[in-house]
C-alpha positions as YAML, in Angstrom:
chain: A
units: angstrom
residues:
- id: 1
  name: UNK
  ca: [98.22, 72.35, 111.22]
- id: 2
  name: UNK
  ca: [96.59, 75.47, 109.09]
- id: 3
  name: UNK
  ca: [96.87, 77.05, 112.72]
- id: 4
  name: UNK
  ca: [100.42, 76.49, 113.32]
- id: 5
  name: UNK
  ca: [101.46, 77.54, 109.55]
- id: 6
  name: UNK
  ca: [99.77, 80.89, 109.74]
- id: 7
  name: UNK
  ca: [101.62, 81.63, 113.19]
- id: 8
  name: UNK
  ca: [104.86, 80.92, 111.02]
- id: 9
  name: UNK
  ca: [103.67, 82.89, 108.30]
- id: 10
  name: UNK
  ca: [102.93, 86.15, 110.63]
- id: 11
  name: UNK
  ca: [106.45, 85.53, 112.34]
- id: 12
  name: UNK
  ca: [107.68, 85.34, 109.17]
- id: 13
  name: UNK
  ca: [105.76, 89.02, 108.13]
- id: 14
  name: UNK
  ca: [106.68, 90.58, 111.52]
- id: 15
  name: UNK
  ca: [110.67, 90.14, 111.16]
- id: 16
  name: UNK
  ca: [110.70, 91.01, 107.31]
- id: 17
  name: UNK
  ca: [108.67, 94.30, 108.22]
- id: 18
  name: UNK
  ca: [110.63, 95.03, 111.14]
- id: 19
  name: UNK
  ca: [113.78, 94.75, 109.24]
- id: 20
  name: UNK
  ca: [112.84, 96.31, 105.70]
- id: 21
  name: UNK
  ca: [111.40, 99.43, 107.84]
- id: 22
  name: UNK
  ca: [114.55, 99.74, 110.48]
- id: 23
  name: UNK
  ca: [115.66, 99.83, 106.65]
- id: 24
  name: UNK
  ca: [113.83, 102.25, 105.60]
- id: 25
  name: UNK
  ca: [114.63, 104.51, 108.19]
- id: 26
  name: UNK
  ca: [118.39, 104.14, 108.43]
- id: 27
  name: UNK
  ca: [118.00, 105.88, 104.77]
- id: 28
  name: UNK
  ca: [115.79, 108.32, 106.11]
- id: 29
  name: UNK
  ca: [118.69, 109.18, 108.72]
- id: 30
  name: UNK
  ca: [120.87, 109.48, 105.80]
- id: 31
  name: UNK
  ca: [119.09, 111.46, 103.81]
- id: 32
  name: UNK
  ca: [118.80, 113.93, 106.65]
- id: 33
  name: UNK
  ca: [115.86, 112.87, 109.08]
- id: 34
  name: UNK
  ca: [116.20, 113.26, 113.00]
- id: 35
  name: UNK
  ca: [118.95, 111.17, 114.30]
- id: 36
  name: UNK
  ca: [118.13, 110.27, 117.41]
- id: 37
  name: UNK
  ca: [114.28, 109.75, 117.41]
- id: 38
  name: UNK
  ca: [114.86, 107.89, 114.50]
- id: 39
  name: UNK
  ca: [117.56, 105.81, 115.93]
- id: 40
  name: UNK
  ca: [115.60, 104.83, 119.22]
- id: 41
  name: UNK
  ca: [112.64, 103.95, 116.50]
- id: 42
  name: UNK
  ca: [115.59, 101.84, 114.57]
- id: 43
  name: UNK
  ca: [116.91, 99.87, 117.76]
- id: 44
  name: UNK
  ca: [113.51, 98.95, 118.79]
- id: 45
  name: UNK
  ca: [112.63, 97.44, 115.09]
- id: 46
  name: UNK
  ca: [116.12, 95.10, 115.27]
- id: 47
  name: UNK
  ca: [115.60, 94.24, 118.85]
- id: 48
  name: UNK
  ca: [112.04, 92.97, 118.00]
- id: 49
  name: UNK
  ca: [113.37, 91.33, 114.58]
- id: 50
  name: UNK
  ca: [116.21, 89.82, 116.19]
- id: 51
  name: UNK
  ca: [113.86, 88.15, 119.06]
- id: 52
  name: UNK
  ca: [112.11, 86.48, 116.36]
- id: 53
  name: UNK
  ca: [114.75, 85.28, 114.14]
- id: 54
  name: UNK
  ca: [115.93, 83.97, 117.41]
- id: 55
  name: UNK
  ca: [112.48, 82.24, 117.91]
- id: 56
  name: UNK
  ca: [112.56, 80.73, 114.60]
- id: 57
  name: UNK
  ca: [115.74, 79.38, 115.20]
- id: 58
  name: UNK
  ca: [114.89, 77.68, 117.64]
- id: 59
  name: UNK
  ca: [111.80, 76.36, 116.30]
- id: 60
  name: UNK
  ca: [109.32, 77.84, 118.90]
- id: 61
  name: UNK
  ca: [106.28, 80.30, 117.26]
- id: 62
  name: UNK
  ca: [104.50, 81.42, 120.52]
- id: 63
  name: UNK
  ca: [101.28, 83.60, 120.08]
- id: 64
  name: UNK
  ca: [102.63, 85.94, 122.10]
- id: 65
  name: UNK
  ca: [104.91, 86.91, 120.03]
- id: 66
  name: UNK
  ca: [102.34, 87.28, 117.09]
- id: 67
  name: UNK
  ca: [100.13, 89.44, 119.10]
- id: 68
  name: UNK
  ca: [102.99, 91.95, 120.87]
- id: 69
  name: UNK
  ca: [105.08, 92.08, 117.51]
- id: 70
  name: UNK
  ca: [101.95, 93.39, 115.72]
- id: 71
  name: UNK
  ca: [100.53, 94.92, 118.46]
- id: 72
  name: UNK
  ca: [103.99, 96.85, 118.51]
- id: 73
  name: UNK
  ca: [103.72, 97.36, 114.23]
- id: 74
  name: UNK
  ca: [100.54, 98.92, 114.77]
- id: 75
  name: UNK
  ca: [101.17, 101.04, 117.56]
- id: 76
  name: UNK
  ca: [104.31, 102.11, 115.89]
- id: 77
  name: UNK
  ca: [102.63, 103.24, 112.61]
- id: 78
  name: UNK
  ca: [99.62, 105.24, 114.02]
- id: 79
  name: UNK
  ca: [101.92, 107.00, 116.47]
- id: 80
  name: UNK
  ca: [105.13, 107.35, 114.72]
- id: 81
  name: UNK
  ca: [104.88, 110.97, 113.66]
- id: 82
  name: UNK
  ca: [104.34, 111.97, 118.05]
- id: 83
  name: UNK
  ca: [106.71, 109.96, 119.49]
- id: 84
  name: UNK
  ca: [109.13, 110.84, 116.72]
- id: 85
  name: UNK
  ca: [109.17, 114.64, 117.66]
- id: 86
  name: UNK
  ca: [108.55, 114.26, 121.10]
- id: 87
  name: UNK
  ca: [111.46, 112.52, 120.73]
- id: 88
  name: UNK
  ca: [113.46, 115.04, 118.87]
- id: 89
  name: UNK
  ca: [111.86, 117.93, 121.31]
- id: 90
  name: UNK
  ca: [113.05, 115.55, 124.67]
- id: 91
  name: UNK
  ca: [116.61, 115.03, 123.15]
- id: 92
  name: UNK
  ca: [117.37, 118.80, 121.34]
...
């Protein structure tokens, strides 16, 4: 039981971050950030917010999804700043 609430808790924390930061960096597009690094950065933080909203929908909290959604958060955060500009250096 304690098991199975935490999972729903941590889905719960993965979509609201991935949301509130695709958030956060739509107004850092408008407030004059790199488009298109950003944007790619964007898609990937719906597409991985929407996959669990669908989860939770349908009442299913794999581990999997835990692990590779803040596997992903992490990943994202340390390298942000690289991929971002490689990115912007790839696309300009």
């Amino acid at each position: 039981m304690i098991r199975t609430n935490l999972r729903i808790t941590l889905f719960k924390i993965i979509i609201l971050y991935c949301f509130f930061y695709a958030v956060v960096k739509v107004i850092g597009i408008w407030k004059g950030m790199w488009l298109i690094p950003n944007l790619i950065v964007v898609i990937t933080l719906v597409i991985v917010g929407i996959t669990g909203i669908w989860l939770t929908r349908q009442k299913n909290y794999p581990l999997i999804y835990v692990m590779a959604g803040s596997f992903f958060i992490i990943l994202l955060r340390v390298y942000e700043t690289r991929w971002v500009l490689y990115l912007n250096q790839y696309f300009n």
